[in-house]
N, C-alpha and C positions, 0 to 999 in steps of 0.2 A: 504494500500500500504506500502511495505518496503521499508525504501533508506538508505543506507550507509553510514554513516558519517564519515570519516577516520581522527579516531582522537583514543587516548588513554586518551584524557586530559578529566578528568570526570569533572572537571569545564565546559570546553566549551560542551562536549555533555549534560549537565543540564540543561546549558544556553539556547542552540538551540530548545532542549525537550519542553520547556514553548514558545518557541514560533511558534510550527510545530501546525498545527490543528490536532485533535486525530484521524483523518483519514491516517498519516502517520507514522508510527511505526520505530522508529526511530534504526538504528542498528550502533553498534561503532565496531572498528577496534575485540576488543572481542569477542564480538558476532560472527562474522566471523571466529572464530580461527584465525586471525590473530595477530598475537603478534611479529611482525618485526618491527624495528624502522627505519624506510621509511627515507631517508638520505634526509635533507632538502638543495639542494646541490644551485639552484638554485641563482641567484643576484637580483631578484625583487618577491614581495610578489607572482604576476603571477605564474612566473615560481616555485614556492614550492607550490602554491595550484594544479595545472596541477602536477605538479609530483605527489604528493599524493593521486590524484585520479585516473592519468592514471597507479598507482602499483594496486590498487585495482581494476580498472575495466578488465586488463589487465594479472592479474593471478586470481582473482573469476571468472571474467564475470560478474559482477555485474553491474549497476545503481547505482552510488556513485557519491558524492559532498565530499572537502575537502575546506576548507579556510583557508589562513593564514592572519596574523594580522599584523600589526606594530604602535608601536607610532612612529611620525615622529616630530620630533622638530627643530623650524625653527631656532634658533641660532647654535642649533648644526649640520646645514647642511643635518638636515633629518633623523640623526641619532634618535635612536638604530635604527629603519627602522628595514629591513628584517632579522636585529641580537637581536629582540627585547626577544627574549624569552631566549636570551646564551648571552646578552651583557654583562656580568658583568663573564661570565666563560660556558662551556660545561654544568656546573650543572642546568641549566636552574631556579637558586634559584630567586625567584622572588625579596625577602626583599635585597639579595645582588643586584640584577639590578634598583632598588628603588636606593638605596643609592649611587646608584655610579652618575644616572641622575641627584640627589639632588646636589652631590659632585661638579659635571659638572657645575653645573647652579648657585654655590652660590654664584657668584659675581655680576650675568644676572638680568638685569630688563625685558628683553624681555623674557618672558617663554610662549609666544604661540607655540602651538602645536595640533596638531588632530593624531588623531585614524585612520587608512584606515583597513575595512578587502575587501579580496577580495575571492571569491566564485567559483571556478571552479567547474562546474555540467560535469559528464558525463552522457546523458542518452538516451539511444535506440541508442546508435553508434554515437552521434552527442556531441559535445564538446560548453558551455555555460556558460558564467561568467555573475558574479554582483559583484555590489560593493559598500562598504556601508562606509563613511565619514561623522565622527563628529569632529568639532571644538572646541577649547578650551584653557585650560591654565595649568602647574604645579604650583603646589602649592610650597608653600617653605618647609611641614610640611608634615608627613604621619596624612591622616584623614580617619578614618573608618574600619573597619574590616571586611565589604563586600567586593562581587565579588572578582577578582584575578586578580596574574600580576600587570600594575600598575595602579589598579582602588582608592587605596588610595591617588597618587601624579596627579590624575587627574582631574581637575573641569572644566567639558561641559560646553560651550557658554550658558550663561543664566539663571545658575542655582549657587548660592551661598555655595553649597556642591559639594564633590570628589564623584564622583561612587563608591567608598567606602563606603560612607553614605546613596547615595539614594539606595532606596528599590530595589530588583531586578524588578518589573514591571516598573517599570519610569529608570530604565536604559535599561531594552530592547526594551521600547518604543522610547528611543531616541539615543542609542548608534550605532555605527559603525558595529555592529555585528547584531543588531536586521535592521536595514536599508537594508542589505544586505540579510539575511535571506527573509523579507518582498519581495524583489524582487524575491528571487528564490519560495517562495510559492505563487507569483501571479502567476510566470512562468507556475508553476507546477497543478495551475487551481484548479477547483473542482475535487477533487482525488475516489471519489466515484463510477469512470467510468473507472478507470485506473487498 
C-alpha cells in the first residue's frame, strides 16, 4: 500500500519510515512532484496538520497523512507550541531555536515540558487524527547529536538522557511522534488486504 506523507523534512519522513510496517510504502511530498511549500497558516498544531493534508488530498486525490509537532513548555505559557519549527526566525534553523528556549529559561527552575504531535489522516474521503504526547524536561545544556529540532535540549520522563542521545529505536519507541504514528498504523490495520 502507498500513503503520502506530506512532508519535505527528510528527518521526519526517516523517522516515520522505521516505524510504518514494510507493507506500506511510504511516499513524501517529492515523490509526488510536489515541491510547494504548503503555508502552515493555521493557530493550533490541528489546524497545520489538516491543512497539509487536505492540499495534498485535494489537488493529487490522494490518501495522505501530515503531522505537525510542537514543544510546548509550561513556564513559557506553551510556547514555541505551533511556532516551534520558525520560533527563533522564518529560517526554520533548529540550533538558533535551541538557543533562544535555552536563553528563555536560564533563570527557570521549572523546565517541564512535553512534545505533542498530532496526525491528521485523510483516507477514502473521511478525515482522522491521532495524537501522540511525551513528557518531560529541558535540559540547561545541548546533549547529543541525534535526531533533530530540539531532541538535544530535551530529556523524556524517565530517562536520564536528551533524545539526542538515545538511539533512534528507544526514541520512536517512546516519543510523541512514534505514539502517534502507532495509533495511525493500528488504524490502518493489517495493510495486506488494502
Amino acid at each position: 500500500m502507498k500513503l503520502v506523507f506530506a512532508t519535505h523534512n527528510i528527518h521526519k519522513l526517516r523517522e516515520v519510515q522505521q516505524l510504518l510496517p514494510d507493507s506500506i510504502e511510504l511516499l513524501s511530498l517529492n515523490d509526488i512532484n510536489c515541491f510547494d511549500e504548503i503555508p502552515e497558516t493555521g493557530s493550533t498544531l490541528e489546524e497545520n496538520a489538516k491543512i497539509k493534508a487536505d492540499f495534498v488530498t485535494q489537488t493529487y486525490g490522494l490518501n495522505c497523512f501530515s503531522d505537525d509537532t510542537g514543544l510546548l513548555i509550561d513556564v513559557l505559557d506553551g510556547r514555541p507550541g505551533v511556532f516551534s519549527a520558525r520560533y527563533a526566525g522564518e529560517g526554520k534553523n533548529a540550533q538558533d531555536n535551541m538557543t533562544k528556549v535555552l536563553n528563555e529559561l536560564e533563570n527557570q527552575t521549572d523546565r517541564n515540558a512535553h512534545f505533542k504531535t498530532v496526525i491528521h489522516l485523510n483516507w477514502n474521503g473521511e478525515p482522522y487524527v491521532f495524537e501522540g504526547i511525551v513528557e518531560g524536561e529541558i535540559t540547561h545544556n545541548q546533549f547529543g547529536k541525534g535526531g533533530f529540532g530540539y531532541d538535544p535540549i530535551f530529556k523524556p520522563l524517565g530517562y536520564d538522557r536528551t533524545f539526542g542521545e538515545l538511539s533512534s529505536e528507544t526514541k520512536n519507541a517512546i516519543s510523541h511522534r512514534g505514539r502517534a504514528v502507532a495509533k495511525l498504523v493500528a488504524f490502518l490495520g493489517p495493510t495486506d488486504h488494502i
